[in-house]
N, C-alpha and C positions, 0 to 999 in steps of 0.2 A: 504494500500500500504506500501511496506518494505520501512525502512528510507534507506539514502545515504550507511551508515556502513551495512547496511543490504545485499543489494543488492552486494556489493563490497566483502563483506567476502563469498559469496556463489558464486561469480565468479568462471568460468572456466578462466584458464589458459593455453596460448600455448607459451613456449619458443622457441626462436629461431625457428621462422618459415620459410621456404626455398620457399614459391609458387610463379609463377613465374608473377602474375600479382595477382590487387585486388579485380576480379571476385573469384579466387581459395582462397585468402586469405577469402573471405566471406566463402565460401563455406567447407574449413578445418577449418575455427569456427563452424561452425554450427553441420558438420557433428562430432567434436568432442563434441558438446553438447548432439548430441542424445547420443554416447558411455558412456559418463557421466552420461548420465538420465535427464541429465537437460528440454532436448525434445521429445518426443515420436517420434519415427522412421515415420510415417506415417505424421505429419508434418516438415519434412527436408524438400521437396520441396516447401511448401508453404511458409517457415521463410526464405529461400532464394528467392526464388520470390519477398516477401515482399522485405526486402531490397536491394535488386539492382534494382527493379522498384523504389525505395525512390532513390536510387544514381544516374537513369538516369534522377529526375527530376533537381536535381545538386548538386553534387559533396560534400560530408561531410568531406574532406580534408581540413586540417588548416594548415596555416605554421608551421617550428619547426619539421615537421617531423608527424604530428599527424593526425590519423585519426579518426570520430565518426562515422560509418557504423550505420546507423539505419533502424527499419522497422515496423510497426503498425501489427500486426496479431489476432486472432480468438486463433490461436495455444498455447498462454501463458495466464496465468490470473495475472502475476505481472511481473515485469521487470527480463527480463533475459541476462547479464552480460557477454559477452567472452570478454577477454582480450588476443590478438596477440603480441609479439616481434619479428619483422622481421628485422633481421640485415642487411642485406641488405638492403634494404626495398626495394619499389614497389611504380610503377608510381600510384596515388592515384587521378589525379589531383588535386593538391595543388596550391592554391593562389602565392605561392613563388615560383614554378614549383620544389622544391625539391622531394624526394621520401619520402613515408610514412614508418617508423617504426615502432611507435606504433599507433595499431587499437582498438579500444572498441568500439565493436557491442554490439549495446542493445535491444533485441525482446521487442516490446512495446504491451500490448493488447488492441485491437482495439478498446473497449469500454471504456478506460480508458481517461480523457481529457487529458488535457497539464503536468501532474505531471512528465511527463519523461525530459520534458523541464529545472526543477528546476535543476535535476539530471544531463541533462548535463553541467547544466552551473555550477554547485559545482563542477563536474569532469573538466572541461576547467579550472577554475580557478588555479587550482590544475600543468595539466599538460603545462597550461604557463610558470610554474617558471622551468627555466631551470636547478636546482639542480634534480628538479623531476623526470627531462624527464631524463637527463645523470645515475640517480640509477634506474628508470626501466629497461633501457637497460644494465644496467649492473648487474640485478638480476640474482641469478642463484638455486632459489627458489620458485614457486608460493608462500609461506607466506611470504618471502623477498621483492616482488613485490606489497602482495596486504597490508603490514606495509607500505611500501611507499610512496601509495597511501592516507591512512586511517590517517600518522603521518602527513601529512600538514593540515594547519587550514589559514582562510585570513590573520592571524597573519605571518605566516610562518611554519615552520617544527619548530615539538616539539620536545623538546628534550628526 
């Protein structure tokens, strides 16, 4: 399995995303992963299935604005990474009842155990500190976005 930096640096990226709820927000990551290559065209529908059956059991929505859209599938053999900026953002159902801005869906494979668990809790750690959260949204680069991501450590941001 790819480490933390692994996974992060082979991220897709969508700036500034415009969709108008976080069904479409799912669905403009994924469908930009198959254009990417990230996911063969033939499972688009079942990497979306997967995750929004994961969202209706409840809600990956954190305060702060943040969302973790996940989904277990057959269709990946290692963790696969879209990262969203919706400046706007989008009802997400969030704890705090704010709107969600940033999203990171992650395709998990379904015979994989808990290792995507590590992975989120290294990414939360991360997107807690709110220096992190106000320069993602104010990225206007995917390798601007995913330095931002990669330069925080528990220590803090490196310099």
């Amino acid at each position: 399995m790819a480490t933390f930096d692994e996974v992060i640096l082979k991220s897709l990226v969508c700036l500034d995303m415009k969709d108008k709820d976080g069904q479409h927000v799912v669905t403009t990551l994924i469908e930009s992963a198959v254009q990417q290559g990230l996911l063969t065209p033939e499972h688009k529908e079942e990497a979306i299935t997967a995750v929004l059956r994961r969202e209706q059991c409840a809600s990956t929505a954190l305060p702060d604005g943040i969302a973790l859209p996940h989904g277990r599938t057959d269709c990946v053999t290692d963790i696969v990474c879209m990262i969203g900026i919706h400046p706007g953002g989008v009802d997400f159902g969030a704890p705090d009842n704010q709107l969600s801005h940033i999203f990171v869906l992650l395709l998990v494979p379904a015979t994989v155990g808990c290792n995507h668990i590590h992975f989120l809790a290294n990414l939360s750690r991360r997107l807690m500190e709110q220096s992190v959260r106000y320069e993602l949204l104010a990225a206007v680069t995917r390798e601007q976005l995913l330095q931002m991501i990669l330069s925080y450590t528990d220590e803090g941001l490196m310099s």
